[in-house]
N, C-alpha and C positions, 0 to 999 in steps of 0.2 A: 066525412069526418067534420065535426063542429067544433070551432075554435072554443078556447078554456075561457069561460066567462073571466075567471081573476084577474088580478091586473097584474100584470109581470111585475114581478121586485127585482131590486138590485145589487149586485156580487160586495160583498160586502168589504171586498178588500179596494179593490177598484173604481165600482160605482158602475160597471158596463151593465146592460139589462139581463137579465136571466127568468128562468122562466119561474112560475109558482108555486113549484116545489123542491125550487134550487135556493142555494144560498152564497156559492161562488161558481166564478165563471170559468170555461177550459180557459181561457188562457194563466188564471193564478192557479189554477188545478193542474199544470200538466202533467203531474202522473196518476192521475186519476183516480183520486186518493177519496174513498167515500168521508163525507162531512157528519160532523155529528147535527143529532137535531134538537129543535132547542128543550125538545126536555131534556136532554141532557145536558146542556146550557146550565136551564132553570136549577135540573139537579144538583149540577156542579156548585152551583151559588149557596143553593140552601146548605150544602155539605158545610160547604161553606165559613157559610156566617154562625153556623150552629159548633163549626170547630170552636171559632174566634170567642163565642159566647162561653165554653165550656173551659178553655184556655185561661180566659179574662174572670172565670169565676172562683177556682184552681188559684189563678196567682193573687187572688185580693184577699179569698182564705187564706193564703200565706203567710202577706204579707202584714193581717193584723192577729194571726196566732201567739200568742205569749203577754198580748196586751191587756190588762184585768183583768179581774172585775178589779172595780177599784170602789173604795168606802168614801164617804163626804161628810162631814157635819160643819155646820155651822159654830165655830168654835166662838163668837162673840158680834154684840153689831151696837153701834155708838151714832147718836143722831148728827147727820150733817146739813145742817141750816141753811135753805131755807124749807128743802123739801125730799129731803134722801136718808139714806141712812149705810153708812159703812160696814158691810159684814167682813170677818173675817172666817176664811174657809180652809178647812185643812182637808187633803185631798191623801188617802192611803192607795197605792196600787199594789195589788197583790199577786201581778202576774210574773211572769218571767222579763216582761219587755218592758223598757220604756215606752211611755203612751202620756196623751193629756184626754183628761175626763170630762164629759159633758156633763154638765150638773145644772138642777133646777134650784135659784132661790127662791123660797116661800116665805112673804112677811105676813101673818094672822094678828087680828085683835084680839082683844081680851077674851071675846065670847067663843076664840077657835076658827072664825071665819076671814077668808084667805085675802087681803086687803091687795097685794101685790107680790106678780110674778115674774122671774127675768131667767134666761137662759145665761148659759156660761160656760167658757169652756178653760180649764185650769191651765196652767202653765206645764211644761212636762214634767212626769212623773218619773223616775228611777223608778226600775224594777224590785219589787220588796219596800219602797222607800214613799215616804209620806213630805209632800210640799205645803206649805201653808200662803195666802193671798188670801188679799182684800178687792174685794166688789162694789161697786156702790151701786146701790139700789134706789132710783129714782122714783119719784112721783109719788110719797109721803109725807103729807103736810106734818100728821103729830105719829110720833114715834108707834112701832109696833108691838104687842106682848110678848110677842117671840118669832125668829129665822131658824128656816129652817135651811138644810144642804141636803141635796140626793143627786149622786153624781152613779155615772156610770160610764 
């Protein structure tokens, strides 16, 4: 009989040697309790993390159900000296929840073409209920022809 090339590993509770297709030793085994092997290990994990992921996707639907859609317009924008200009944003939420709305300002020139863009995100919204704020929108030396609000 010829010795098993592998190299013996070790009882995983302990650290005593065993052999290379054990994974604990008789002495933490004494009732000689068959060991799972590591695909079911592996298994167990993937079960897993794929609970945790199904869990975690279940509670973030949840949690922003009843939140918008919500409306934005750009209700007015006044130049701020030396290089910005002040919008004021009215923000409508139409869902059942309170929420705050992400919104994109848009400042365009004359000809339509979009000079400057700034994200934003509103203050909270009541449910059914419309808030209104002001943004300032930097990095416009001369005034724009029109702001825009697109919130969601």
């Amino acid at each position: 009989m010829t010795a098993d090339p592998r190299p013996p590993r070790h009882c995983y509770k302990c650290g005593r040697e065993v052999g290379p297709d054990e994974t604990i030793c008789d002495v933490c085994n004494r009732a000689g309790m068959a060991t799972p092997s590591a695909s079911q290990y592996h298994g167990t994990i993937v079960v897993a993390i794929v609970a945790g992921v199904v869990i975690m996707a279940v509670a973030a639907s949840l949690a922003i159900r009843g939140i918008g859609p919500f409306d934005g317009t750009a209700v007015s924008f006044v130049a701020d000296p030396p290089d910005a200009v002040v919008v004021t944003v009215s923000v409508s939420n139409e869902g059942t929840r309170e929420g705050r709305a992400k919104c994109q300002l848009t400042a365009r020139d004359p000809a339509g073409r979009i000079v400057r863009t700034r994200p934003t995100v509103s203050p909270a919204v009541p449910a059914g209920g419309t808030v209104t704020f002001q943004e300032r929108l930097p990095g416009l030396t001369t005034a724009p022809a029109s702001v825009e609000a697109t919130c969601s």
